[in-house]
BATIPA-590478 format. One record per residue (C-alpha): x, y, z. Coordinates in steps of 0.001 Angstrom, whole numbers, always signed. Layout:
+---------+---------+---------+
!      c1 !      c2 !      c3 !
+---------+---------+---------+
!       X !       Y !       Z !
...
+---------+---------+---------+
This chain:
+---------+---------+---------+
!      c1 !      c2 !      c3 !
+---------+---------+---------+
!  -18825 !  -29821 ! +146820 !
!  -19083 !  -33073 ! +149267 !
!  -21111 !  -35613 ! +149727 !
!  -21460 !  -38360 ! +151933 !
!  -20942 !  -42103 ! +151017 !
!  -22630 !  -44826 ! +152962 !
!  -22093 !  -48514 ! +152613 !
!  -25124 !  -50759 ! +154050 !
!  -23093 !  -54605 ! +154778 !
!  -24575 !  -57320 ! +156827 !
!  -22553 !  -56581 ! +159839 !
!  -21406 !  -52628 ! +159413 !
!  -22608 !  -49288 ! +158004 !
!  -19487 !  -47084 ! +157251 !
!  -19889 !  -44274 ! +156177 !
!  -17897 !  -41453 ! +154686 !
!  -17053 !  -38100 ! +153643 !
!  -16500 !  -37614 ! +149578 !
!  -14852 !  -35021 ! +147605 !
!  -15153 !  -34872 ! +143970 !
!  -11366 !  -36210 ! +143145 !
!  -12893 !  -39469 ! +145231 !
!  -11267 !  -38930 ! +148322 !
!  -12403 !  -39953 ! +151659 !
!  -12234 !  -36965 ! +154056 !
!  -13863 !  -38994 ! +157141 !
!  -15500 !  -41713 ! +158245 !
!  -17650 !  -43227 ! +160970 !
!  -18897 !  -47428 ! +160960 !
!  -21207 !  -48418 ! +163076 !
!  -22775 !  -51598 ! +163681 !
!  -25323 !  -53136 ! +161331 !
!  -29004 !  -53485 ! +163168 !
!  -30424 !  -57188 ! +162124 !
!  -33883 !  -57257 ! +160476 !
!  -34858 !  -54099 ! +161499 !
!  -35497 !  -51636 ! +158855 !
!  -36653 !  -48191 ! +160738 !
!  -33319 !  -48893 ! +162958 !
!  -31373 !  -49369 ! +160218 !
!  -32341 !  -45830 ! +158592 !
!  -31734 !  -44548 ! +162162 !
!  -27896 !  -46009 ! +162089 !
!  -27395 !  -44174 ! +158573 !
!  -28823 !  -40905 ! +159714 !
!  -26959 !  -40590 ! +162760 !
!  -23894 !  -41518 ! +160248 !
!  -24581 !  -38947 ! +158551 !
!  -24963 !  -36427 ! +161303 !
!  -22097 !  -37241 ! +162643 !
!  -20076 !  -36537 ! +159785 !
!  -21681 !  -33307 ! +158779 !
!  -21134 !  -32461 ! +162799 !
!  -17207 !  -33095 ! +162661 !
!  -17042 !  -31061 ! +158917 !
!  -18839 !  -28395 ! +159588 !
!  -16503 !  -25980 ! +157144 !
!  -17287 !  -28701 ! +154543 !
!  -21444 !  -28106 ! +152753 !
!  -22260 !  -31421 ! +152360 !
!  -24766 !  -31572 ! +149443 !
!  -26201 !  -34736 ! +149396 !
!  -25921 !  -38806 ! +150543 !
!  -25637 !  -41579 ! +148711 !
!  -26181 !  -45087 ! +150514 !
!  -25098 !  -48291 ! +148964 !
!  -26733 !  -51402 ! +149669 !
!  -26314 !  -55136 ! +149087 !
!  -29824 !  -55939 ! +147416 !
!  -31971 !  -54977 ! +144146 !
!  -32672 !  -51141 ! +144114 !
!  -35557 !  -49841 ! +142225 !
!  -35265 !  -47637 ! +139148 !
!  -35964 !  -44912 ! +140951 !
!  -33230 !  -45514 ! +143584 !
!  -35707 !  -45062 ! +146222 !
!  -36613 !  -48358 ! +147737 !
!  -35064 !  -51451 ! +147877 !
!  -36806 !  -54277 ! +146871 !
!  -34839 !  -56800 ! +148648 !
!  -32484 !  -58036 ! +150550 !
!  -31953 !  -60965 ! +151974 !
!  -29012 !  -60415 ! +154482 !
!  -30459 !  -57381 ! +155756 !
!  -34073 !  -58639 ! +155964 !
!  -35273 !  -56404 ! +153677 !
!  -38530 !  -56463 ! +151011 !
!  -40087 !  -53418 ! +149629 !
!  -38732 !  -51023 ! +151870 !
!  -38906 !  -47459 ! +151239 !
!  -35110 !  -46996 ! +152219 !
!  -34576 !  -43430 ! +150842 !
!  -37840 !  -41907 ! +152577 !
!  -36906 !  -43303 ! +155717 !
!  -33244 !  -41900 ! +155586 !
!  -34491 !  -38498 ! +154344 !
!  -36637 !  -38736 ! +157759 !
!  -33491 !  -38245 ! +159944 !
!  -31236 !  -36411 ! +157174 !
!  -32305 !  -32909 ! +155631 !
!  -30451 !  -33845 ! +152431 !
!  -31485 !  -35333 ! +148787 !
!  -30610 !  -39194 ! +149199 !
!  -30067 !  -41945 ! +146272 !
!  -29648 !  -45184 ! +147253 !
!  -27433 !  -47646 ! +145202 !
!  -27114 !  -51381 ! +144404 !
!  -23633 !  -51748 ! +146301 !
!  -21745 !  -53585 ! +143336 !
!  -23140 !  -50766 ! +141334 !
!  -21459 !  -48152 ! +143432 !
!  -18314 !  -50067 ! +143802 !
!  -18203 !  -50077 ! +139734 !
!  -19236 !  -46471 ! +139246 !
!  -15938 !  -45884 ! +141686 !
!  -13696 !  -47906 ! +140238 !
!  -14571 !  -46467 ! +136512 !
!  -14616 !  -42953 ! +138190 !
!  -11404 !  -43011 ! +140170 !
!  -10148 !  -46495 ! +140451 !
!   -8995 !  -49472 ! +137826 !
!  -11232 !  -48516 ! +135095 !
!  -10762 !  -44963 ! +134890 !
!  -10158 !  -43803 ! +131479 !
!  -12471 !  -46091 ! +129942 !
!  -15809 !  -45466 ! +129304 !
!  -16666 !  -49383 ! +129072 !
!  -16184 !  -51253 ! +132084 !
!  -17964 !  -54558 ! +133863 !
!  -16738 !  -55174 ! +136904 !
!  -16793 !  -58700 ! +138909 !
!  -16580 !  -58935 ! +142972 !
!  -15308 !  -61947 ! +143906 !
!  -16934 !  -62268 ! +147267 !
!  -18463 !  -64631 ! +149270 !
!  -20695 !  -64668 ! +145809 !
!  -20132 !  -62929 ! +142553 !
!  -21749 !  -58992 ! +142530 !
!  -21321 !  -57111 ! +138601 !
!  -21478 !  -53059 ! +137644 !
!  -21742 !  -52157 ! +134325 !
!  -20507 !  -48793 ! +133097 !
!  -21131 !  -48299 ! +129516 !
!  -21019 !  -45745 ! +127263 !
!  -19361 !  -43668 ! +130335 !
!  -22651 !  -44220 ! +132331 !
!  -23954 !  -46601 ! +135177 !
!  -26686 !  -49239 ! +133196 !
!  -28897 !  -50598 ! +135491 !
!  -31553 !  -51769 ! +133558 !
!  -35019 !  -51212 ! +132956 !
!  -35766 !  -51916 ! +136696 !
!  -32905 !  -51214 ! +138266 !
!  -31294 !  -54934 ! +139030 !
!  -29038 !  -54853 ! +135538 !
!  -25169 !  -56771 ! +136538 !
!  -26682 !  -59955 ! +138284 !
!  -23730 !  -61436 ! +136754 !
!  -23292 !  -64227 ! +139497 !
!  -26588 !  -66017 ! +138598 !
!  -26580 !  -66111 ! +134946 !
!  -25997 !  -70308 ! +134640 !
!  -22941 !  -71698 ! +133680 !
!  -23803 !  -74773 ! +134037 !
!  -27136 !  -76354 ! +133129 !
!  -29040 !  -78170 ! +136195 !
!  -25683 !  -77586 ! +138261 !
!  -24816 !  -76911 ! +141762 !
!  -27846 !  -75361 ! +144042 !
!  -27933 !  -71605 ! +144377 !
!  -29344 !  -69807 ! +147106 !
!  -31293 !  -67988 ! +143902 !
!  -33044 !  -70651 ! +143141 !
!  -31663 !  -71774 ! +140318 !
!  -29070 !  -74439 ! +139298 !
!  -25648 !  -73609 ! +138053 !
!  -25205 !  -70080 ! +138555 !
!  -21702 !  -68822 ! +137706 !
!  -21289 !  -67570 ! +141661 !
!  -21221 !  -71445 ! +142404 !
!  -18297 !  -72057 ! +140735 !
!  -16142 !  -68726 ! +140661 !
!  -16337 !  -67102 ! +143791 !
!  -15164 !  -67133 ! +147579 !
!  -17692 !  -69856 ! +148437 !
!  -16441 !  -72229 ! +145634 !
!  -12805 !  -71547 ! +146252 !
!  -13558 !  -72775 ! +150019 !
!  -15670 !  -75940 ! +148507 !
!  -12651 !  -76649 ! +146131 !
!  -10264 !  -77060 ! +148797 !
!  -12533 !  -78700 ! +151091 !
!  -12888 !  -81247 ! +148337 !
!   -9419 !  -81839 ! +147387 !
!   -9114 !  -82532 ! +151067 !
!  -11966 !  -84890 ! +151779 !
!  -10316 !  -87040 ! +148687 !
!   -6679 !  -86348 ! +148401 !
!   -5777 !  -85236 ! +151727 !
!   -1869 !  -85405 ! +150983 !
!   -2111 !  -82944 ! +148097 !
!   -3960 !  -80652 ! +150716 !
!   -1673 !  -81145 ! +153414 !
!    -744 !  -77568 ! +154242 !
!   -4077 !  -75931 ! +154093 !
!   -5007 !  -78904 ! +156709 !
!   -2025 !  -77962 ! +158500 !
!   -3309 !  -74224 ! +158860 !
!   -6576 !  -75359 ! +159330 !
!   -5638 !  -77819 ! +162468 !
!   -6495 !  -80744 ! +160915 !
!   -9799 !  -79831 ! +160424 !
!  -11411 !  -80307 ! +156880 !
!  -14741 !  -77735 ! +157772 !
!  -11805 !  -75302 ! +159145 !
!  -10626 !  -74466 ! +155940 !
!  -11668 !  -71107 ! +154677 !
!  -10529 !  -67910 ! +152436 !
!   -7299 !  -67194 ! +154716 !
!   -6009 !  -70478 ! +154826 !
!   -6152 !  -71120 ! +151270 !
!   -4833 !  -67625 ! +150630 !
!   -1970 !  -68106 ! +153211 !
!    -770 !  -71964 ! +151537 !
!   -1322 !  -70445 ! +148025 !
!   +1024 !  -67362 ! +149308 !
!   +3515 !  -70172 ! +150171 !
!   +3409 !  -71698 ! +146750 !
!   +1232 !  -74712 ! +148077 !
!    +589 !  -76370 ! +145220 !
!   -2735 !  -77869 ! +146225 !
!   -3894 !  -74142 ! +146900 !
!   -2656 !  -72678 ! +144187 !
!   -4786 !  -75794 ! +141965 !
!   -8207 !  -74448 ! +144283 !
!   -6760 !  -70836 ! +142343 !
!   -6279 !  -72278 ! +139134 !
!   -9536 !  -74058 ! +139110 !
!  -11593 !  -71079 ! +140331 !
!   -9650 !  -68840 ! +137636 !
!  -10584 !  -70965 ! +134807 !
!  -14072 !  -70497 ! +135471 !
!  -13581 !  -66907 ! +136478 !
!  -12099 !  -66577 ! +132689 !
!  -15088 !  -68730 ! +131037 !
!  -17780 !  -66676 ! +132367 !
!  -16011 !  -63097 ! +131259 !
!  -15614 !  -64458 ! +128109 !
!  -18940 !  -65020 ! +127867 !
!  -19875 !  -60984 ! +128908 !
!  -17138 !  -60436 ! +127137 !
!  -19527 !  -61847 ! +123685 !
!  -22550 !  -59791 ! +124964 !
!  -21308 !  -56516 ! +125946 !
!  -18043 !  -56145 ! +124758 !
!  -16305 !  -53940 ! +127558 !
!  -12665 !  -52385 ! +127435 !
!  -12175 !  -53504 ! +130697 !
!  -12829 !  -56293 ! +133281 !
!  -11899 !  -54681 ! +137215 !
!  -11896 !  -57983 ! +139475 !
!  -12903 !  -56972 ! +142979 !
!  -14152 !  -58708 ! +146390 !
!  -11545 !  -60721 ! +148814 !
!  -10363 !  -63113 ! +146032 !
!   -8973 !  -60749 ! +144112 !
!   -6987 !  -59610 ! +146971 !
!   -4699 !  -62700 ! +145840 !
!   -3592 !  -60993 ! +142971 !
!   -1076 !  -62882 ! +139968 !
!   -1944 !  -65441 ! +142238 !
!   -6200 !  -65083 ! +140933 !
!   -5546 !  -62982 ! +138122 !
!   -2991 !  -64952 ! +136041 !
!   -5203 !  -67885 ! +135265 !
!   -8353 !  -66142 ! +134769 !
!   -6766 !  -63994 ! +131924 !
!   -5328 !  -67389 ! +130435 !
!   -8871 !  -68951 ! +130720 !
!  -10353 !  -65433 ! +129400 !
!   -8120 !  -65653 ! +126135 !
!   -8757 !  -69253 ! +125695 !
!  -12426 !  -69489 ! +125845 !
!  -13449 !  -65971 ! +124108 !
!  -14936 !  -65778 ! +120771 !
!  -13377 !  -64404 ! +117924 !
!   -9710 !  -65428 ! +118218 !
!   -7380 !  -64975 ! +116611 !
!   -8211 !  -61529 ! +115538 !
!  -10729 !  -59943 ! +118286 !
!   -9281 !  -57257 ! +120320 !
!   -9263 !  -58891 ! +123949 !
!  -10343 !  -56715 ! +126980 !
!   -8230 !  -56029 ! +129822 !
!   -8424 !  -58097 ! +133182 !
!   -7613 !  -55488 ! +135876 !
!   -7647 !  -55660 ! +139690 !
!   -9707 !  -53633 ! +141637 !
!   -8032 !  -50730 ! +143380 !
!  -10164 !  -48885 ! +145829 !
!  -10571 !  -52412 ! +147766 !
!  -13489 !  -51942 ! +151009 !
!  -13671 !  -47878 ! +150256 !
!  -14981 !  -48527 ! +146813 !
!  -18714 !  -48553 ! +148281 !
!  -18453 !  -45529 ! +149766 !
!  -16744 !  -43737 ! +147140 !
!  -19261 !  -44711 ! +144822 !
!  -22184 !  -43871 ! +146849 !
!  -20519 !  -40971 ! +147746 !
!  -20133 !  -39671 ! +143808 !
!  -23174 !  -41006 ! +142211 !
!  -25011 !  -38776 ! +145005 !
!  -23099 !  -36012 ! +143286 !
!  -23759 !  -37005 ! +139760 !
+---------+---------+---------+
């Protein structure tokens, strides 16, 4: 039986066909309509149309859409989000307007966890929390073999729980959320730093980034970290250690068999993943003695949304 994965980001909607071993059969992307909610359900249904038009040996059974905001419990409306201008909206009822299928709609770090526990990193355990390292910091928790989302739906807000009391500004809100310190934006403001006040130590990353201190992003760290840079690979280090402190702490509260690191940082590798597990053993409770979860990378990279969509539909 297939389904059909969709994965709602701030500048595409790709969308996909799903089999039950996880594979993608086909997909369409199409661009992302801004602050317009009816449109955007319009985009996903012809998606989905489309697909179901170029399989038509393959019964389709139902869609699941992923999206970057807080999903009710009901997966039927999404409460909001931000980058997509969205509040309240009723995004299942207006899909099932344009698609003559049952619809669920997701929390897209929820569906990228339920993938990567399904098919991906995590598969074979049945206790899983898995971190995107994006531009922010997204969670999924799979426990017990099942997705938790919480009483109301928004469980695995990992990025904003504080690390650090009346810290950095957050676009939450609040002070100090972990995001601020362990994630694609505060790589990018580590480097920026260490180039503002010790230029010389950042002298490739400049070098990448023409000269240009507000020029230096994700790639150009990645690239002079790649080269064994060793001002990039201290941006790494730095980012890692607080990567490490902050699953040690979910480490305390739930316990997992399994981290799965996901999002563009990850995509580093040893290069992100050696000193968060060094940080991760150092700062968890328990030791000596405590059995230490795993630190994994991610393995379904950008498909993972749609794969999880795509299943959880099914399930």
């Amino acid at each position: 039986m297939l389904t059909i994965g969709v994965d709602i980001g701030g500048t595409k909607v790709a969308a996909g066909v799903v089999d039950h071993d996880g594979q993608i059969l086909d997909k369409v992307k199409y661009p992302t309509p801004a602050n317009d909610p009816r449109g955007l359900a319009e985009v996903v249904g012809r998606a989905v149309e489309e697909l179901r038009s170029r399989n038509p040996r393959g019964e389709v059974s139902a869609v699941g859409v992923g999206v970057a905001g807080f999903v009710d419990e009901d997966r039927a409306t999404v409460q909001v989000a931000v980058n997509l201008g969205l509040r309240d909206e009723p995004l299942r009822e207006r899909v099932r307007q344009h698609v003559d299928l049952p619809v669920v709609i997701e929390n897209d770090a929820n569906a990228a966890a339920w993938a990567e526990a399904r098919f991906g990193a995590g598969r074979g355990s049945d206790h899983i929390v898995c971190v995107t390292l994006g531009t922010g910091i997204g969670g999924g928790l799979v426990l017990g073999g099942a997705l938790h989302r919480g009483r109301y739906g928004v469980a695995a807000e990992v990025g904003h729980y504080r690390m650090v009391p009346y810290g950095r500004r957050c676009a939450c809100g609040n002070h100090g959320c972990w995001e601020q310190y362990a994630s694609g934006r505060a790589l990018v403001a580590e480097a920026q730093d260490l180039a503002r006040t010790d230029p010389q130590r950042a002298e490739r990353m400049l070098k990448i980034a023409d000269g240009a201190v507000e020029q230096i992003g994700g790639e150009c760290i990645t690239q002079a970290a790649m080269e064994g840079d060793a001002g990039a690979l201290e941006c790494f280090r730095t980012v890692g250690d607080w990567t490490g402190m902050g699953l040690a702490d979910l480490a305390a509260i739930l316990d997992p068999e399994c981290f799965v690191l996901g999002g563009g940082v990850s995509d580093t590798g040893d290069i992100i993943l050696d000193p968060v597990r060094d940080s991760f053993a150092r700062h968890v409770s328990g030791r000596p003695g405590r059995r230490l979860a795993e630190v994994r990378i991610a393995e379904l990279g950008g498909e993972a949304g749609i794969v999880g969509a795509g299943d959880l539909a099914r399930h």
